[in-house]
C-alpha positions as CSV (number, residue, x, y, z in Angstrom):
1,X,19.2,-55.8,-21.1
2,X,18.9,-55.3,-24.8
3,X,18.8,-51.1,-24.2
4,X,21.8,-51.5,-21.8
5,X,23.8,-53.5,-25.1
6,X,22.7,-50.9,-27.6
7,X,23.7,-47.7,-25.5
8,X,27.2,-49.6,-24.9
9,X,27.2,-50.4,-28.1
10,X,26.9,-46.8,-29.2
11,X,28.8,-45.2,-26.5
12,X,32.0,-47.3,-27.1
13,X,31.5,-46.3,-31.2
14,X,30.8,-43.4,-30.6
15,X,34.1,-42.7,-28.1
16,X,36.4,-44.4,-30.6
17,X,35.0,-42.2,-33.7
18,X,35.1,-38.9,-31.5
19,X,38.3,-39.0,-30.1
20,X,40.3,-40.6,-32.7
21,X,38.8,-37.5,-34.8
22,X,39.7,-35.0,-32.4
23,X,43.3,-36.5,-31.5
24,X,43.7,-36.6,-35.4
25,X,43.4,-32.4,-35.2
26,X,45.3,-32.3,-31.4
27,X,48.3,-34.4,-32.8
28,X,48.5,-32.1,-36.2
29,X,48.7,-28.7,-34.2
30,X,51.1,-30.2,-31.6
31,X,53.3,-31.7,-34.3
32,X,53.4,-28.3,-36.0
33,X,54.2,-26.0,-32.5
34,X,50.6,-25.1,-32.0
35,X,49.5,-25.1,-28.0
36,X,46.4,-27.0,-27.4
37,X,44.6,-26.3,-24.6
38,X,41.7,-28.7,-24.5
39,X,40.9,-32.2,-25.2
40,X,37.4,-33.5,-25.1
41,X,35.4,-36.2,-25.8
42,X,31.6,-35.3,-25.3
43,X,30.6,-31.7,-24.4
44,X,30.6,-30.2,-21.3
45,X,29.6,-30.4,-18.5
46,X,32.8,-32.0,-17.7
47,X,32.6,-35.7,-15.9
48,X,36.2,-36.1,-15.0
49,X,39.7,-35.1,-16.6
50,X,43.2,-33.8,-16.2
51,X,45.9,-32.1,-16.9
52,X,49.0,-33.1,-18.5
53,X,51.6,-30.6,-20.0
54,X,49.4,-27.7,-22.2
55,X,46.5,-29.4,-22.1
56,X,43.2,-30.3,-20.1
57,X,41.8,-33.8,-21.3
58,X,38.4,-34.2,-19.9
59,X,35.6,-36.6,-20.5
60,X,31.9,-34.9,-21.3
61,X,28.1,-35.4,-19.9
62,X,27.1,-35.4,-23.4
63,X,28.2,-37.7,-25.5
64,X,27.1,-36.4,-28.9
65,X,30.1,-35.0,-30.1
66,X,33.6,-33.8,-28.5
67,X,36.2,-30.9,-29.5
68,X,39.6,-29.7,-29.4
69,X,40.6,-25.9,-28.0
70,X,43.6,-24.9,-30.4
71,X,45.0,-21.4,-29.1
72,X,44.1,-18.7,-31.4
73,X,41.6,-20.3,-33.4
74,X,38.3,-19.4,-34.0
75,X,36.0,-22.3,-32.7
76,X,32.7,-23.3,-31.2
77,X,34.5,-21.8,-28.0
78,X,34.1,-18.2,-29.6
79,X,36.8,-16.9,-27.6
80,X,37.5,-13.7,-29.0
81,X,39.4,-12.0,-26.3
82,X,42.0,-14.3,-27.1
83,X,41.5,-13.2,-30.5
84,X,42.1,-9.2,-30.3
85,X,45.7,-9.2,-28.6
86,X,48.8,-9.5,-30.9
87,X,49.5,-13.0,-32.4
88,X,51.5,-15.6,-30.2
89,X,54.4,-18.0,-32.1
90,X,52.0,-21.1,-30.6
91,X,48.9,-19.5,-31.9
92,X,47.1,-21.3,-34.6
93,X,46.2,-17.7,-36.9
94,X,49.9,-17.3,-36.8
95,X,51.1,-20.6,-38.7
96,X,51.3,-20.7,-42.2
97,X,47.8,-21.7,-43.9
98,X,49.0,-24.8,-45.5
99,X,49.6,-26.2,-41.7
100,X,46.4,-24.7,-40.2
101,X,44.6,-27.0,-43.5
102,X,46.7,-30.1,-42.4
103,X,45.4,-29.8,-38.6
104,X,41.5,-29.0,-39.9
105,X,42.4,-32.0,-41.9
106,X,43.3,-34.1,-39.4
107,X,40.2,-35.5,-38.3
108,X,39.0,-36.2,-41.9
109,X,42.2,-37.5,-42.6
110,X,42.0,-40.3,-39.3
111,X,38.1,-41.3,-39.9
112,X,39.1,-42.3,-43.2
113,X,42.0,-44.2,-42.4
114,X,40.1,-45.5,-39.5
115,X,37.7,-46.6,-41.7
116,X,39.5,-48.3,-44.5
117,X,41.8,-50.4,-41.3
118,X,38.6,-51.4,-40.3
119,X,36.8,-52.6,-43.9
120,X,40.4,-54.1,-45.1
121,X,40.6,-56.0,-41.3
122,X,37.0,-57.4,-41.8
123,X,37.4,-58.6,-45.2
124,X,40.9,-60.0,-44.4
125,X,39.2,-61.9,-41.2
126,X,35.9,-63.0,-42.6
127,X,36.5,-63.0,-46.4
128,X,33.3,-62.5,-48.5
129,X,30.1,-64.9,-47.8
130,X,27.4,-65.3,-50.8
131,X,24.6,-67.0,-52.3
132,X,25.5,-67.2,-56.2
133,X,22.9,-66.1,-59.3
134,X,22.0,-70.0,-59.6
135,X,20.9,-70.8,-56.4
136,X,18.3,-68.0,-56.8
137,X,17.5,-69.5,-60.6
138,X,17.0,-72.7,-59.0
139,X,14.9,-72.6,-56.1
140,X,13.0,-68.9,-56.4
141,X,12.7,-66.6,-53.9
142,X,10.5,-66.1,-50.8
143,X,8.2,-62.9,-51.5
144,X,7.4,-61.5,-47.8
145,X,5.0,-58.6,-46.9
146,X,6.8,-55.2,-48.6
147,X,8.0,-58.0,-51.2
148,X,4.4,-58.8,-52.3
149,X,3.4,-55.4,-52.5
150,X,5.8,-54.6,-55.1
151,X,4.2,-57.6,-57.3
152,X,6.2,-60.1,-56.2
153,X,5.6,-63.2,-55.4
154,X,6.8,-66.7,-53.5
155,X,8.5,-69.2,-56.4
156,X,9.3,-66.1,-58.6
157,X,12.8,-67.2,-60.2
158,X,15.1,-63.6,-60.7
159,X,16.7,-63.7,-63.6
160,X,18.0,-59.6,-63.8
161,X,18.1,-56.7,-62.4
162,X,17.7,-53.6,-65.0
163,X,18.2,-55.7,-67.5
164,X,21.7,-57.5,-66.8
165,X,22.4,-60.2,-65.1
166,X,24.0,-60.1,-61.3
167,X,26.2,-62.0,-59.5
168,X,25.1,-62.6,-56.1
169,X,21.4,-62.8,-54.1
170,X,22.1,-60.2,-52.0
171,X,22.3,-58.2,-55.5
172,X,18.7,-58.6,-55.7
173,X,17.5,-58.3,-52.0
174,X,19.6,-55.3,-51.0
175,X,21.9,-53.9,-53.8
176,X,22.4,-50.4,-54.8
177,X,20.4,-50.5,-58.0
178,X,17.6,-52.1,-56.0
179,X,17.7,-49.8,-53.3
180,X,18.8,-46.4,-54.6
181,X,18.2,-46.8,-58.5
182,X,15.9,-44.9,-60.2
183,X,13.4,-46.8,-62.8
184,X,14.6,-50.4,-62.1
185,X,13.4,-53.2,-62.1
186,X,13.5,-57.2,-61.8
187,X,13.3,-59.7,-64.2
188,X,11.6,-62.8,-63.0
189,X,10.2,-66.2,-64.4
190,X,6.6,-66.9,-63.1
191,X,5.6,-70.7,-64.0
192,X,7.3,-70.4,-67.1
193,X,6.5,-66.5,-68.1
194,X,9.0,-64.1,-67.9
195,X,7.8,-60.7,-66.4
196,X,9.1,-57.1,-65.6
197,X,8.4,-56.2,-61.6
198,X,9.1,-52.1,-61.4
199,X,10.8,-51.4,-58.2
200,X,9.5,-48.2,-56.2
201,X,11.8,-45.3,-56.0
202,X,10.9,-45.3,-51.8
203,X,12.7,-49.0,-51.6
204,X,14.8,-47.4,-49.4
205,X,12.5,-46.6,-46.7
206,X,11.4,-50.2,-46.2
207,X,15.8,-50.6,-45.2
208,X,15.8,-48.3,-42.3
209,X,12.7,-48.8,-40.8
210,X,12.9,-51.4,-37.9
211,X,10.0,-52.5,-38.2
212,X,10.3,-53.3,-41.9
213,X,13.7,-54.1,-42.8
214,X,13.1,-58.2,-43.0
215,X,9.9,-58.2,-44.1
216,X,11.5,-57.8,-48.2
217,X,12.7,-61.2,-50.1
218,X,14.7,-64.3,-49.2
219,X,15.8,-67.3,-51.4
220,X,14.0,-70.4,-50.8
221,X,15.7,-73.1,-49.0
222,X,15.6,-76.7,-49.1
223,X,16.9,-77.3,-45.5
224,X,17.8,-80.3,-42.7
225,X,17.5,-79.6,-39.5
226,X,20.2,-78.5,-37.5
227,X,20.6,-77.7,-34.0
228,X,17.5,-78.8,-32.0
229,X,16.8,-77.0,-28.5
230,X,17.6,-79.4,-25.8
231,X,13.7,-79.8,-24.1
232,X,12.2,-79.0,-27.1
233,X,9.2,-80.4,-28.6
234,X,11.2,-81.5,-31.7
235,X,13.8,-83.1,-28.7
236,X,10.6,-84.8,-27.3
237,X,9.9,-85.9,-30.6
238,X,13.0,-87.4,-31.7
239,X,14.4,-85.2,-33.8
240,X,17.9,-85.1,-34.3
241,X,20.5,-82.8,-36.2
242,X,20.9,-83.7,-40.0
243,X,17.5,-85.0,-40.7
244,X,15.7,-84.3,-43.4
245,X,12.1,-83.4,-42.7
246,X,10.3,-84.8,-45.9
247,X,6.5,-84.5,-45.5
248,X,4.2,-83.4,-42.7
249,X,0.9,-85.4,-42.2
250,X,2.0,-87.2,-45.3
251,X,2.0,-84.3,-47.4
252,X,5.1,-83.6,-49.6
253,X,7.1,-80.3,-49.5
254,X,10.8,-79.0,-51.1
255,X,11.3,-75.4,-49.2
256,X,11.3,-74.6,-45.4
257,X,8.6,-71.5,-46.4
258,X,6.3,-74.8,-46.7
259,X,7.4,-76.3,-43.7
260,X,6.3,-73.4,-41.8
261,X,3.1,-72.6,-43.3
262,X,2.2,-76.2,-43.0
263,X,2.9,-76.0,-39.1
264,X,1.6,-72.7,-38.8
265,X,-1.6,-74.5,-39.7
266,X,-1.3,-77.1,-37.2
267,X,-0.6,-74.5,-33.9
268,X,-1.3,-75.9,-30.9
269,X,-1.8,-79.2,-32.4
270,X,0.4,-82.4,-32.8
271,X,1.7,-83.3,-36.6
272,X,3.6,-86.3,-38.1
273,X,6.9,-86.3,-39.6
274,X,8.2,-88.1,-42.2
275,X,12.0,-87.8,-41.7
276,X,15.0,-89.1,-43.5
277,X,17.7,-90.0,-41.2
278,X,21.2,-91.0,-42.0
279,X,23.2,-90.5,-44.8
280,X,22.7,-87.2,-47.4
281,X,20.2,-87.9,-50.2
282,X,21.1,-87.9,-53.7
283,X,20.1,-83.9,-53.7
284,X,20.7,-81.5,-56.8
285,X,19.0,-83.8,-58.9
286,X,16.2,-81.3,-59.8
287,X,14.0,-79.8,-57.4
288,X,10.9,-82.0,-57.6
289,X,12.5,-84.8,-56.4
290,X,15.4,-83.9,-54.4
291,X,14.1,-84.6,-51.1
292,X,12.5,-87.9,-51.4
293,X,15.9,-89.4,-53.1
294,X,17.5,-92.2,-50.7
295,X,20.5,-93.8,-51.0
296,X,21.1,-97.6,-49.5
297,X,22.1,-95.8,-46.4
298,X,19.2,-93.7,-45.8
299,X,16.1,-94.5,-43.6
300,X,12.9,-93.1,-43.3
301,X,11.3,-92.6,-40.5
302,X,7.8,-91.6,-38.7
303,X,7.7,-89.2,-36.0
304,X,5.0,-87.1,-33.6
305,X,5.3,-83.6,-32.8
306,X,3.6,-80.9,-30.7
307,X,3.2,-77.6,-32.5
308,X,3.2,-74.6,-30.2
309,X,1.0,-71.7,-30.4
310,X,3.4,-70.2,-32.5
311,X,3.9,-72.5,-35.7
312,X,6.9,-74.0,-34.3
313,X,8.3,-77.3,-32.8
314,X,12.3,-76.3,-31.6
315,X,14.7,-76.6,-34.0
316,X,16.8,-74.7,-36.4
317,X,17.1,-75.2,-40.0
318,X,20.5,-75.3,-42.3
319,X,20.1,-74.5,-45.4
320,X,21.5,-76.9,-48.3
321,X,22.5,-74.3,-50.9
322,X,25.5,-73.5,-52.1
323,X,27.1,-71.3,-49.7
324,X,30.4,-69.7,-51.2
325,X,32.8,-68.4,-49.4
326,X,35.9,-66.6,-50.8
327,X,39.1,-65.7,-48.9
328,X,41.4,-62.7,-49.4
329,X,45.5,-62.3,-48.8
330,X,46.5,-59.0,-46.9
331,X,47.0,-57.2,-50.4
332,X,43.9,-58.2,-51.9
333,X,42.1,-56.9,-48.6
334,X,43.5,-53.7,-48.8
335,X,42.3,-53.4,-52.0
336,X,38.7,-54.8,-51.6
337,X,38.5,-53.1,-47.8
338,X,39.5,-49.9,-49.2
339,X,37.0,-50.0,-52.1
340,X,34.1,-51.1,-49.8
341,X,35.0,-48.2,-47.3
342,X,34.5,-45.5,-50.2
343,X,31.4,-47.5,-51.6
344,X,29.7,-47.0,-48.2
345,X,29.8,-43.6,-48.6
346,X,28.8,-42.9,-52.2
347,X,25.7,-45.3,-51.0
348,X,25.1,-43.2,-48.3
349,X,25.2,-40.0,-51.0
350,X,22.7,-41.4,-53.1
351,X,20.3,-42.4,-50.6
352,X,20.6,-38.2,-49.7
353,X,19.8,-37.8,-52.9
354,X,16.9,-39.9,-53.1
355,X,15.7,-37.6,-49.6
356,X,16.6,-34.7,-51.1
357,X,14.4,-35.5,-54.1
358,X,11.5,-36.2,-52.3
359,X,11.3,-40.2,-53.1
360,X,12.2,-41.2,-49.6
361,X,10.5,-40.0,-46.5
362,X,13.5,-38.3,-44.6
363,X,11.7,-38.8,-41.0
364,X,12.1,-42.7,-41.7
365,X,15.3,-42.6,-43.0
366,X,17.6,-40.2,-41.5
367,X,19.0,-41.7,-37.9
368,X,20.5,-40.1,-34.9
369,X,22.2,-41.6,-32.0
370,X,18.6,-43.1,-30.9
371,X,18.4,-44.7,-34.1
372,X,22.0,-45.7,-34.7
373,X,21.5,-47.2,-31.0
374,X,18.8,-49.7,-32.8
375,X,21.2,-50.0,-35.7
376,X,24.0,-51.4,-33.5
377,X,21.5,-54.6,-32.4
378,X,20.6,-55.7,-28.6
379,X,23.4,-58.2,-28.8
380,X,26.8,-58.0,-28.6
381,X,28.4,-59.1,-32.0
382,X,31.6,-58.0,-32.5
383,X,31.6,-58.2,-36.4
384,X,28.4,-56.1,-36.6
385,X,30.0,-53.7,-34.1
386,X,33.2,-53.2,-36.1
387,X,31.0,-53.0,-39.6
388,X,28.8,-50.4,-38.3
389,X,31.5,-47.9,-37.0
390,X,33.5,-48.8,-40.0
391,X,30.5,-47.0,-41.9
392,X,30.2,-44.5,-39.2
393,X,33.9,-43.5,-39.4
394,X,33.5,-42.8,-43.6
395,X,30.2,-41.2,-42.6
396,X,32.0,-38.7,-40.4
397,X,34.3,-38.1,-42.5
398,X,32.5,-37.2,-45.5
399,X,30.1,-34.7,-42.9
400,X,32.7,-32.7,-41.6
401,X,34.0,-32.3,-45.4
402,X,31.0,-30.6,-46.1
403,X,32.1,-26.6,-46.0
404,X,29.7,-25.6,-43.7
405,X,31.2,-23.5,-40.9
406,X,31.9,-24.7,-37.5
407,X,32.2,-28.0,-39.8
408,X,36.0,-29.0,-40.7
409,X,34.6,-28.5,-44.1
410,X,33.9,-24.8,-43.3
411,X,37.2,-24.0,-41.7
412,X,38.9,-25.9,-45.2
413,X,37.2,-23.7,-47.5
414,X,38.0,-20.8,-45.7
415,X,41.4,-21.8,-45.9
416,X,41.8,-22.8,-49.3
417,X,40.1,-19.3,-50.0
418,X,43.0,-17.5,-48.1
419,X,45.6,-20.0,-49.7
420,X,44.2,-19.2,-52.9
421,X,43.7,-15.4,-53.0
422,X,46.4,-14.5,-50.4
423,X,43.9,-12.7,-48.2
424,X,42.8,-13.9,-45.0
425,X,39.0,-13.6,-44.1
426,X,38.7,-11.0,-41.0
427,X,38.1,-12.1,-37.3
428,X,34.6,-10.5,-37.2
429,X,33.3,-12.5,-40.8
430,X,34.9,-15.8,-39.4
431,X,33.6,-15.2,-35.9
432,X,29.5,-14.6,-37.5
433,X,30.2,-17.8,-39.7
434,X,30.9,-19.7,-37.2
435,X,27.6,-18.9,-35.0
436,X,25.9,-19.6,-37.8
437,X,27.4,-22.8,-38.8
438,X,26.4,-23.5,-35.0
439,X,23.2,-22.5,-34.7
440,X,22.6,-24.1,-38.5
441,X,24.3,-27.5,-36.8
442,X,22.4,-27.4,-33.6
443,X,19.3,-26.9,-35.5
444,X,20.0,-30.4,-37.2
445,X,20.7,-32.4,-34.4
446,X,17.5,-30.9,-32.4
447,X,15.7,-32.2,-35.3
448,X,17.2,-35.0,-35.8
449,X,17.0,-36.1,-31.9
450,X,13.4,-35.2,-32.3
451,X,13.1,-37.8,-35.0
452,X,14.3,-40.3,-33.0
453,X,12.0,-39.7,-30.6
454,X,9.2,-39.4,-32.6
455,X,9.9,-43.2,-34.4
456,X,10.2,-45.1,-31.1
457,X,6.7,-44.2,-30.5
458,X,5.6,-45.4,-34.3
């Protein structure tokens, strides 16, 4: 059921990103007298379509990619018979070569507008969610597996990154400089000793790896519990929503990384529970004795629990940290949605760059439609679905801008050559740069497929 959710997932992103890119260069050349004859999302063979007016609409086998057919243009169709009789009115060679930019524009043009609606909607609906600086300062951080290697470690307090300060957790667990940067590195207290922790230049490799990308940092968390699975053995043992879990066979604990170690000790066995039920404790009055404050309307109470085979007993925690969450008007979401729309792509840059370099291991870190599929999750969340193509829709974008031929890009620089010198590439040098921006582009996406393959079996 998950593989059925991801390739839905990906088909219905990747439909909206093709054909709002392609109807982006159909409605350019139609709005400047230019005849298109086809309209396709996916590549042949051809699964059903029509006609309506000038133009075939069809839906591909192959859902990879998709194209428009403008008449007289020189495209992945390399018809050239069209090419060699005299220029039509409709033809696309014989419109001026500031409108034949705007229609090889047009895609661009719509996968970044598409993009920005999407980043501006998002931050409008959901606002910004964050864990501040001080939470992190106060409790220390949860060093997992890639975490540890790096020389961290569990109660490490981080006070900087590079040097300065930062505003938010996820600055430190997943930020640019942290990710992308080149010679960084934290700043952390360590019972009392501050210490420099270098960051590895191939970070970025431990983020788009599966099987790797939750196995960095988290904050610690002083936690209650919160919903508890109906049949559970936490239900069996009495458990209920808002306790506060206190000690386990008598032993004392703050965080919920020593709540699980503790039962992960005790799998398979039964434990005791000492829980504080009713009103909130006095928290936030220093960590060492937060959880063991009562007020008058507190009690505490002993309970029995089986442990099952995995460390677990059927609940789920909530967190008591300070949670901010900050909400946007329509005109401060256009501004913030637009700016994190162009941020996704200069991150995406520099993480070329760091493959391009040779710190990052491009066959773990470059991702075609298998990978994307992975990307997009085995459930169905619509905010995660509409974030992802939002990044995929700047992505596109800032690809077909590259001036490769058969690429927008390559038809654009052609063009601006033309508009630029006032002479016009010939048919012939046009037609051989674009088979080789084809073969050059097909050559890529056989790799990159292979890729794919290659890391579902790693």
């Amino acid at each position: 059921m998950e593989n059925i959710v991801m390739i839905g997932q990906l088909l219905l992103g990747l439909s909206i990103l093709i054909g709002l890119h392609e109807m982006g260069h159909m409605l350019a050349a139609k709005f400047f007298g230019m005849r298109v004859e086809k309209f396709s999302i996916g590549f042949p063979p051809k699964i059903v379509g029509f006609k309506s007016g000038e133009t075939e609409y069809s839906l591909g086998a192959i859902p990879l990619g998709g194209f428009v057919k403008i008449s007289g243009m020189i495209d992945e169709s390399l018809d050239m018979d069209q090419m060699g009789a005299e220029p039509q009115p409709w033809e696309f060679r014989a419109k001026p070569a500031w409108q034949r930019l705007i229609v090889m524009m047009g895609g661009i043009i719509v996968n970044v507008v598409l993009g920005i609606i999407i980043f501006v909607f998002l931050t409008y609906r959901y606002g910004d969610t964050y864990i501040p600086r001080e939470e992190v300062v106060e409790h220390g951080i949860v060093a997992l597996e890639y975490g540890q290697q790096i020389g961290l470690k569990t109660g490490d307090k981080i006070l900087k990154v590079n040097g300065r300060e930062y505003d938010r957790f996820n600055d430190v667990a997943r930020g640019a400089d942290v990710i992308l940067g080149e010679g960084s590195y934290y700043t952390v207290e360590r019972n009392g000793e501050i210490l420099d922790i270098p960051i590895p230049s191939d970070l970025l490799e431990i983020f788009t790896d599966k099987n790797t990308a939750d196995q960095f940092i988290t904050i610690r968390m002083p936690f209650k519990v919160g919903e508890v699975v109906k049949g559970s053995n936490a239900d069996k043992a009495g458990l209920q929503a808002g306790d506060r879990i206190v000690a386990v066979n008598g032993k004392q604990f703050t965080y919920f990384d020593e709540f699980a170690e503790m039962l992960s000790g005790q799998s398979g066995g039964e434990v005791q529970f000492t829980v504080q039920r009713g009103e909130t404790p006095a928290t936030q009055q220093g960590v060492e004795n937060q959880v063991m404050v009562e007020d008058q309307n507190a009690s505490t109470v002993q309970l029995t629990a089986q442990v099952d085979e995995e460390g677990r007993v059927g609940f789920y925690p909530e967190p008591l940290l300070d949670v901010r969450r900050e909400q946007f008007g329509a005109v401060e979401s256009l501004g913030k949605g637009t700016e994190k729309a162009f941020e996704s792509v200069w991150l995406n840059i520099r993480g070329f760059g760091k493959i391009f370099s040779g710190d990052v291991n491009v066959s773990k870190s470059v991702k075609g439609p298998i990978g994307i599929r992975e990307i997009y999750g085995g459930t169905w969340d619509w905010t995660r679905f509409w974030t992802i193509t939002g990044l995929l829709s700047m992505w596109l974008a800032f690809v077909n801008f590259l001036p490769i031929p058969a690429l927008d890009g390559g038809h654009v620089m052609f063009l601006t050559y033309e508009m630029v010198s006032g002479s016009k590439p010939s048919d012939k040098f046009l037609e051989v740069a674009q088979k080789a921006g084809m073969i050059l582009i097909f050559a890529i996406m056989g790799l990159v497929l292979f890729n794919d393959i290659f890391n579902l079996f790693v």
